[in-house]
C-alpha positions as CSV (number, residue, x, y, z in Angstrom):
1,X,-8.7,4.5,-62.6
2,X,-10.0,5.7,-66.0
3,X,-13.5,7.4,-66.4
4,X,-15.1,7.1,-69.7
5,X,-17.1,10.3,-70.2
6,X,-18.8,10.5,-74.1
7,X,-21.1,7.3,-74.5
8,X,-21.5,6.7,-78.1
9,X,-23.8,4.1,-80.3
10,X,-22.1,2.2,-83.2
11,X,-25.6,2.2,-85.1
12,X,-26.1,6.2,-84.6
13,X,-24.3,9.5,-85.8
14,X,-25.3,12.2,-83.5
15,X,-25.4,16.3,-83.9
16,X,-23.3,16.4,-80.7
17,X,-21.4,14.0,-78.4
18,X,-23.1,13.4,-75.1
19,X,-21.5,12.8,-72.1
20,X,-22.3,10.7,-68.8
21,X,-23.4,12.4,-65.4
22,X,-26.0,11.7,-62.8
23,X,-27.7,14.6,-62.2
24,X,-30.9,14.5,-60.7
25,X,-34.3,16.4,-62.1
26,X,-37.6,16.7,-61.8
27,X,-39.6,15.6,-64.7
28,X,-43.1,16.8,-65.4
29,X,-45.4,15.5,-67.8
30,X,-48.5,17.4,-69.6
31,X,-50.7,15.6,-67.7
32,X,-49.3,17.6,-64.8
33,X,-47.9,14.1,-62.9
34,X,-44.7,15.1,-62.1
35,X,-41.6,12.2,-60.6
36,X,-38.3,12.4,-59.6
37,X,-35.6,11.1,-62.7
38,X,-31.7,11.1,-62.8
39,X,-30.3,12.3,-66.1
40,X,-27.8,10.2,-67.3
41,X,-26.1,12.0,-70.1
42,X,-26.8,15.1,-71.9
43,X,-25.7,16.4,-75.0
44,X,-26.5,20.1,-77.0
45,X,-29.8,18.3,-78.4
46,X,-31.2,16.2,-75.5
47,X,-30.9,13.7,-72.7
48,X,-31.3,10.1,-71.9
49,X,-33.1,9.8,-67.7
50,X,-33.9,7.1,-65.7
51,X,-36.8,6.2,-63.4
52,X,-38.4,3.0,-62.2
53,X,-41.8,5.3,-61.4
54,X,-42.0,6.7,-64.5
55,X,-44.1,5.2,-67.6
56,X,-43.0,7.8,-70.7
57,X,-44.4,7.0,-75.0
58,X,-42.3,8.3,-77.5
59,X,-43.8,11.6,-79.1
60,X,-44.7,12.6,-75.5
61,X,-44.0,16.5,-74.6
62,X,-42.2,16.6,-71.1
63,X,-40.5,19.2,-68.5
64,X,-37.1,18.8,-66.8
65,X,-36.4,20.8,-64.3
66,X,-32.7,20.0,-62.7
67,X,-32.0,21.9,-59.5
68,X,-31.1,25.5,-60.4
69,X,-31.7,25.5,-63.9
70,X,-34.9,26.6,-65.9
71,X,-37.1,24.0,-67.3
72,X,-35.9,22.2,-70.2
73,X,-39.0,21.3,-72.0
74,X,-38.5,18.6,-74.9
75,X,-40.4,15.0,-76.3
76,X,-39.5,11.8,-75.8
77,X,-37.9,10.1,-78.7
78,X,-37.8,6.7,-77.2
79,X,-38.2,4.5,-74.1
80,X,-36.6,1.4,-73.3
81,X,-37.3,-0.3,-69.5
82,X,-37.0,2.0,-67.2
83,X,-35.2,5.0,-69.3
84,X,-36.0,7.6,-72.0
85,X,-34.5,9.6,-74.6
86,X,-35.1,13.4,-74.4
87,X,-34.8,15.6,-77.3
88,X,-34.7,19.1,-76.4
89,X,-36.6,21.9,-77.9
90,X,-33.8,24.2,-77.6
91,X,-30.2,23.0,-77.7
92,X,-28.2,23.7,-74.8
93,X,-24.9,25.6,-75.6
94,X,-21.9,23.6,-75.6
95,X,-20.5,25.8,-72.1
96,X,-23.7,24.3,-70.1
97,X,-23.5,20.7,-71.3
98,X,-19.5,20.5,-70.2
99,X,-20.1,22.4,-66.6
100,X,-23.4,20.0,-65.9
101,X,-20.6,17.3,-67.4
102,X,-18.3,18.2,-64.8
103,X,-20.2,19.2,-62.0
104,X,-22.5,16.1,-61.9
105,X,-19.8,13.4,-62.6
106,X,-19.1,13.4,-59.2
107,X,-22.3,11.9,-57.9
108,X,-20.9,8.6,-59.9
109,X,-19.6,6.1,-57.1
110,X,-16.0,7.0,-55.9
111,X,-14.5,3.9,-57.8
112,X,-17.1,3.4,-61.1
113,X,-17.0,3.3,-64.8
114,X,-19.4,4.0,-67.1
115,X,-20.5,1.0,-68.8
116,X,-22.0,1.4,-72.2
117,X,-25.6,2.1,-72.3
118,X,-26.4,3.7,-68.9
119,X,-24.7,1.6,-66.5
120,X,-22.0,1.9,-64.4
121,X,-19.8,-0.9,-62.9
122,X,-17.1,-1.1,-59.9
123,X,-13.8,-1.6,-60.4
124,X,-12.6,-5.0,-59.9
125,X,-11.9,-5.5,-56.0
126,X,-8.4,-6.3,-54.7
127,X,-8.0,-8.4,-51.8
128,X,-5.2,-7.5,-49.5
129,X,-4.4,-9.6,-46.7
130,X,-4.6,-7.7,-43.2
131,X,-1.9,-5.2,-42.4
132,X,-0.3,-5.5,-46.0
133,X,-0.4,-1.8,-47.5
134,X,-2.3,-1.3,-50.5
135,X,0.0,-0.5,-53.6
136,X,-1.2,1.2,-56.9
């Protein structure tokens, strides 16, 4: 099983690489409303989080606060369904982005990789008839 960990876009050079986790947040808008997102991926500069609650526009200022962190505050860059693109007002070292990187990965299901843009697909299934050991 092979996890792919840096997502990157063929149309886009970016300042830093990011790299896929599921770590969840809180996310806190000016207007005060605050919702529960998952971060997807994080890099130095920002972050790209899901919600299905959540209705961000692009030049909006929001707050993330993941557990046991400070607040990162940053503006939405885009939004696209039910996700948005974060750009941070101050870059995260390099240090923090690889330990939420590692420590975070984990919440991916047991037998996933990450798909592109965002989503994650199972493995193929094997079928093994009953009582035949499983062989890798």
């Amino acid at each position: 099983m092979r996890i792919v960990t840096e997502i990157v876009e063929d149309s886009e050079e970016r300042a830093s690489r990011r790299l896929a986790l599921a770590m969840p947040a809180r996310c806190r808008m000016l207007s005060g409303f605050t919702e529960d997102v998952v971060i997807r991926d994080v890099s130095q500069g920002g972050c790209r989080i899901a919600s299905h609650v959540l209705r961000l526009r692009a030049g909006e200022r929001v707050l993330l606060r993941p557990p046991g962190m400070e607040s990162l505050a940053g503006v939405v860059r885009w939004c696209e369904d039910h996700e948005a693109g974060i750009e941070f007002e101050r870059s995260l070292h390099v240090a923090v982005v690889e330990h939420l990187h590692r420590q975070y990965l984990t919440f991916c299901p047991p037998r996933c990789r990450i798909a592109g843009r965002g989503g994650w697909r199972p493995d193929p299934v094997r079928t093994v008839p009953v009582g035949r050991p499983i062989a890798d």
